[in-house]
N, C-alpha and C positions, 0 to 999 in steps of 0.2 A: 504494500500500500504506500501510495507518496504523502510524502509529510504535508500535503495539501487533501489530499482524500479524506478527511474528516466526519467518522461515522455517527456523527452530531450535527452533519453538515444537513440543512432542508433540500429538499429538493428544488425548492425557487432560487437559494442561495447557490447548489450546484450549478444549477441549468446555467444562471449569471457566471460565475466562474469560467463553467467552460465553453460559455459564448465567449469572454474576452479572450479565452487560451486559443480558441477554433482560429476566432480572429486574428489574433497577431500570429500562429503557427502562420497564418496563410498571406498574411501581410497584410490584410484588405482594414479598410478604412471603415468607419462608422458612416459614411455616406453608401460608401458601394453595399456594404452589408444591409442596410438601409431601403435603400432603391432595391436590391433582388427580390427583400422578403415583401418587400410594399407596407413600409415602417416609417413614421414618422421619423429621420433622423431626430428632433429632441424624444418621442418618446422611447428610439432604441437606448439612448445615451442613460434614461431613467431606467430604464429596464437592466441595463447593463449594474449601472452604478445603488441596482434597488432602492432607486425612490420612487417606482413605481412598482407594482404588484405584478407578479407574470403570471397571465392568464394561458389556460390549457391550449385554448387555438392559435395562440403564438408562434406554438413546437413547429407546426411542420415547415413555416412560411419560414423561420429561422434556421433549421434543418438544410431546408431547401436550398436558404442563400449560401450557406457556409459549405452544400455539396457532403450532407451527412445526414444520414438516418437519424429519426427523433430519438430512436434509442442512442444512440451517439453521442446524444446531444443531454439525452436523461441521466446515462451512467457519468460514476467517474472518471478521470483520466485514464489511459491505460499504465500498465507500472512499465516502472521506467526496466528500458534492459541493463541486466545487473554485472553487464560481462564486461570485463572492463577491457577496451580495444587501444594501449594508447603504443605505437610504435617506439622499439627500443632504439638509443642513443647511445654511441660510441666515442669514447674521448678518455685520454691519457691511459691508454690499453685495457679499458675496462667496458664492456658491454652489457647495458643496464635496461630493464622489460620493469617496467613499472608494474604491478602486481595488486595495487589500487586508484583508482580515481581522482584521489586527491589527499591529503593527510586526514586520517584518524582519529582523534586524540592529540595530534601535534604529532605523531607517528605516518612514515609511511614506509611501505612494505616492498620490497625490490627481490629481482631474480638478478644476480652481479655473474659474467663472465671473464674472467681476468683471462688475458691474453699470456701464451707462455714466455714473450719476452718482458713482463713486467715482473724483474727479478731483483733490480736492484732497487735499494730505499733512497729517499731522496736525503742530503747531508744536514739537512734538519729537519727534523719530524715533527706533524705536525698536530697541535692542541687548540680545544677547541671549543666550545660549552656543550653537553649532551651526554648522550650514552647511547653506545652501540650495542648492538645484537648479529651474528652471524650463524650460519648452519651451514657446514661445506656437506655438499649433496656427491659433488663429484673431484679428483685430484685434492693434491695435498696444498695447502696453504699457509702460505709462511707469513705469521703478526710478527713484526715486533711492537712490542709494549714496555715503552718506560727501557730496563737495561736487558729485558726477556727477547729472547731472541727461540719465539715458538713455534714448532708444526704441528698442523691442526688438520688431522684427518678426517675424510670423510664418513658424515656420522657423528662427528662431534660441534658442540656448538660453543660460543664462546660468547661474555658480555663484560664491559665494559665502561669506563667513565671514561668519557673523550678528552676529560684535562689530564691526562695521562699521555705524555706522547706517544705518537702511535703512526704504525703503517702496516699496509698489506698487501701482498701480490703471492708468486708462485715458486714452488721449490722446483720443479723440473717438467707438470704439463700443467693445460690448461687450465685452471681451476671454477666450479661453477660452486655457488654460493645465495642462499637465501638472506637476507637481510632488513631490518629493521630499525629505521636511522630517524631521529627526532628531525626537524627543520634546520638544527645546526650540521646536525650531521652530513645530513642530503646535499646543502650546499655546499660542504667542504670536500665531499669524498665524492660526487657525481654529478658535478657539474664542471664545466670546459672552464 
């Protein structure tokens, strides 16, 4: 259900809702919507903005203009698709598939592929406000942390406070990895 489908919602208050959603999905104007259903442009605008009542023989001439069944027009929104589609991004030999939509919690969730020539650490490491989370799925993975100079096989997971200096890449192949990086994170370790 979308944080707008509200099972408290009226059905005059829907219907208004998702005339304005039909509307701007489609781009069209309170006149053109207006003139299709044979609507008073001021009374659509009341209609819209319920300062006026909507009446049952409204549905179809509104329907009609927006090019959708009254049922269309009676239900709620459809739910949103929940698959998140966002194409991965490649920079300083790490290949990153975003795994959510947008941060969490202040958290967001990454599938990281480290390429096998990112082997050496850079001459000062770097710190940062947050805290990391990692799961190597596949290859071995070399942290260093602070004076730790770790391999981290796959299957194991590993967490973190990012004011700890830190870096990570590969001991010898490619390495794929799950991760979960606050907003500091994300912008220090996966962005160009």
């Amino acid at each position: 259900m979308q944080a707008n489908d509200d099972p408290g919602e009226t059905i005059d208050a829907r219907v208004r809702r998702r005339l304005r959603e039909l509307r701007a999905e489609q781009g069209l104007t309170l006149q053109q919507v207006s003139e299709r259903a044979n609507i008073d442009i001021s009374m659509l605008s009341r209609l819209e903005s319920g300062k006026r009542r909507l009446a049952l023989d409204h549905i179809p001439g509104l329907a009609a203009a927006l090019g959708v069944s009254a049922d269309d027009l009676l239900r709620g929104a459809p739910p949103v698709d929940p698959r998140v589609r966002t194409e991965p991004a490649t920079y300083d030999r790490l290949t990153v598939w975003p795994l959510t939509n947008r941060q969490v919690g202040g958290l967001r969730t990454v599938k990281v592929r480290i390429d096998p020539k990112r082997r050496k650490p850079p001459a000062r490491l770097r710190v940062h406000d947050g805290h990391d989370w990692m799961y190597v799925v596949e290859g071995r993975l070399r942290l260093i942390l602070g004076d730790q100079d770790l391999v981290i096989e796959p299957g194991e997971a590993v967490e973190f406070s990012t004011w700890m200096p830190h870096w990570f890449g590969v001991v010898d192949e490619p390495v794929e990895l799950l991760a979960v990086f606050g907003a500091h994170g994300e912008r220090t370790h996966l962005s160009p």
